[in-house]
C-alpha positions, 0 to 999 in steps of 0.5 A: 326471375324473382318471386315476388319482386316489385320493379320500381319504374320511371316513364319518361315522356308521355305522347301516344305511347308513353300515355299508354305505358304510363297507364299500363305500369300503374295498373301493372300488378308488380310494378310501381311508379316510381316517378315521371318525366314530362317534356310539356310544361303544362303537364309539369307538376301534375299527377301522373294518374291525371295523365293518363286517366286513372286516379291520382298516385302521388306522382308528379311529373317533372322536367328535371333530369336531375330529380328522374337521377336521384330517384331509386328505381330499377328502370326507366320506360324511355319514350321521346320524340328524339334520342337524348344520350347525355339523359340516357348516359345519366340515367344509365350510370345511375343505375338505372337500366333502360327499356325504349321504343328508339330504335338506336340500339337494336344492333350495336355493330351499326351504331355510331362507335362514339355514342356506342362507347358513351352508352357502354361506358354508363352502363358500366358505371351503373351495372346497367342495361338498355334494350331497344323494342316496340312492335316494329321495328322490335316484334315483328322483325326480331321476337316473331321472325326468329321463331319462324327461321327456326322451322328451317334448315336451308333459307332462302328470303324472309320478308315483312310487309307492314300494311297501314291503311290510313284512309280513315285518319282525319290528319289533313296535314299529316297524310296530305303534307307530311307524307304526301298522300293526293300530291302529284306523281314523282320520283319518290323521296329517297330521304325517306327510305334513309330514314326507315333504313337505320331503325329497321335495317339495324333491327334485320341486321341483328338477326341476319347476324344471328343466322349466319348470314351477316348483313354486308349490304343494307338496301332501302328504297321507296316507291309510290303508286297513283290512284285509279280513281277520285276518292274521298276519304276522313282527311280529305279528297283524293283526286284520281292519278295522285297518289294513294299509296307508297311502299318502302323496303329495307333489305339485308343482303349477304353477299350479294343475296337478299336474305330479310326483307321488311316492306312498309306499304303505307296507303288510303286505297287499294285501287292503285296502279301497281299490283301491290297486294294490298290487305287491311292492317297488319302484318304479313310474315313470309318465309322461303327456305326448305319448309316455307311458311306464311303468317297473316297478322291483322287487328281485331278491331272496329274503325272507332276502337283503333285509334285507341287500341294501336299504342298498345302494341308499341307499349306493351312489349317495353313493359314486358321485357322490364324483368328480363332486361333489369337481370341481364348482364349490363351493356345494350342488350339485343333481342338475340340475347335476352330471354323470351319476353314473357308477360306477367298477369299477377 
């Protein structure tokens, strides 16, 4: 890594995560903004310090994704809602590498061979690399599981599960509407599975790959377990026998074996029907194999601070990796082949 070298950064989108990245890259000791793309036209033109809460910086924000082009920057932080590869195939073949919190890209082998051609095209042009990563899919299921493997010779399962308690989000339409807390008891929606199944299952993929043991099929369902009893929580009641938690588990197999697991148990109690072993929030990584381990992550955090303190952990990691990504040789770039991610304080 350079001694002493500034990389100049775009922040492209600013919801949740963006806002913090955004904050994080001004007040990161050596980076600098070196400009801000927005999707909301009321944020367009202003200060991206006004943005994100710190004093102005000079910057402002644009929709133009020719202006975010001709800027000269080293790299761009992308974090939208959706994946738009004519934007990134620009900004690739610009010369401007590319770290995102989209999961597209953790494992090349599985993504669409046209839209995988377009990107390695661009970053051809523009000596270019993309990386994709966050907190999960990205640390827990690659940067945290490889070092785990590294402690055994013969490997049996590795599983993730993701606890998210969201009894204390006041989201009446996301949790009742959207995800279907308090409905009715029936079959679970296997479009939902679907959808987990392409970030995290691409994710797993790249480190059953690395292991030796290949991913040649990648199962994903989805269950859902009633309440014991009525409830109340911040969105709203719960009536007993609806339901009050779901799991879903993406899982790599070789050859007919299962070898990485990765269950996301999402929830608003744990007085359920099922024996889930539900925890509060956090992660819980279990290896099997010669010399089993297991890690118990949670979030050191009061009620009042969590809201605040969770897009960090999908942020921070893309700022981080910006050093190692703009020296990688250009293409999509995986976890399995950058170096270890090292943060910079000074």
């Amino acid at each position: 890594m350079p001694e002493n070298k500034t990389w100049r950064v775009v922040q492209w989108a600013t919801g949740n995560v963006g806002s913090r990245a955004l904050r994080m890259v001004i007040e990161h000791p050596r980076m600098e903004l070196a400009g801000l793309w927005v999707s909301s036209p009321e944020k367009i033109g202003k200060d991206a310090g006004a943005l994100c809460g710190l004093p102005e910086t000079g910057i402002k924000a644009t929709s133009s994704l020719d202006e975010i082009v001709a800027l000269d920057a080293d790299c761009v932080l992308f974090m939208p809602q959706g994946t738009d590869y004519d934007a990134l195939c620009a900004l690739l073949a610009s010369g401007k590498n590319v770290v995102t919190t989209r999961g597209d890209f953790h494992y090349p082998p599985m993504m669409d061979p046209a839209k995988r051609a377009r990107i390695e095209e661009a970053c051809a042009r523009g000596g270019t690399s993309i990386y994709s990563t966050g907190s999960s899919p990205g640390f827990v299921t690659e940067a945290l599981a490889i070092p785990l493997l590294s402690l055994q010779r013969e490997h049996g399962l590795l599983t993730i599960d993701e606890y998210a308690d969201v009894s204390s989000r006041n989201s009446p339409e996301m949790l009742f509407q959207i995800m279907g807390f308090a409905a009715p008891m029936a079959p679970f929606d296997q479009r939902r599975a679907e959808h987990l199944k392409g970030d995290f299952g691409s994710s797993l993929s790249q480190v059953a790959e690395a292991i030796g043991l290949p991913a040649d099929e990648i199962e994903a369902f989805g269950e859902l377990s009633a309440t014991t009893g009525d409830l109340d929580i911040a969105a709203g009641k719960v009536p007993a026998g609806t339901v009050g938690a779901m799991r879903t588990t993406i899982t790599c197999k070789h050859k007919g074996r299962p070898v990485l697991r990765f269950r996301a148990n999402w929830y608003v109690t744990t007085e359920i029907e099922h024996e889930w072993d539900l925890r509060e929030s956090g992660w819980r990584i279990a290896t099997e194999g010669d010399t089993p381990v297991k890690v118990d992550i949670t979030f050191p955090v009061t009620e009042e601070e969590y809201a605040a303190y969770t897009p960090g952990l999908t942020a921070h990691r893309p700022i981080n990796a910006i050093p190692s990504v703009c020296g990688a040789e250009p293409g999509i770039r995986t976890t399995v082949e950058l170096p270890q991610i090292i943060p910079i304080y000074s």
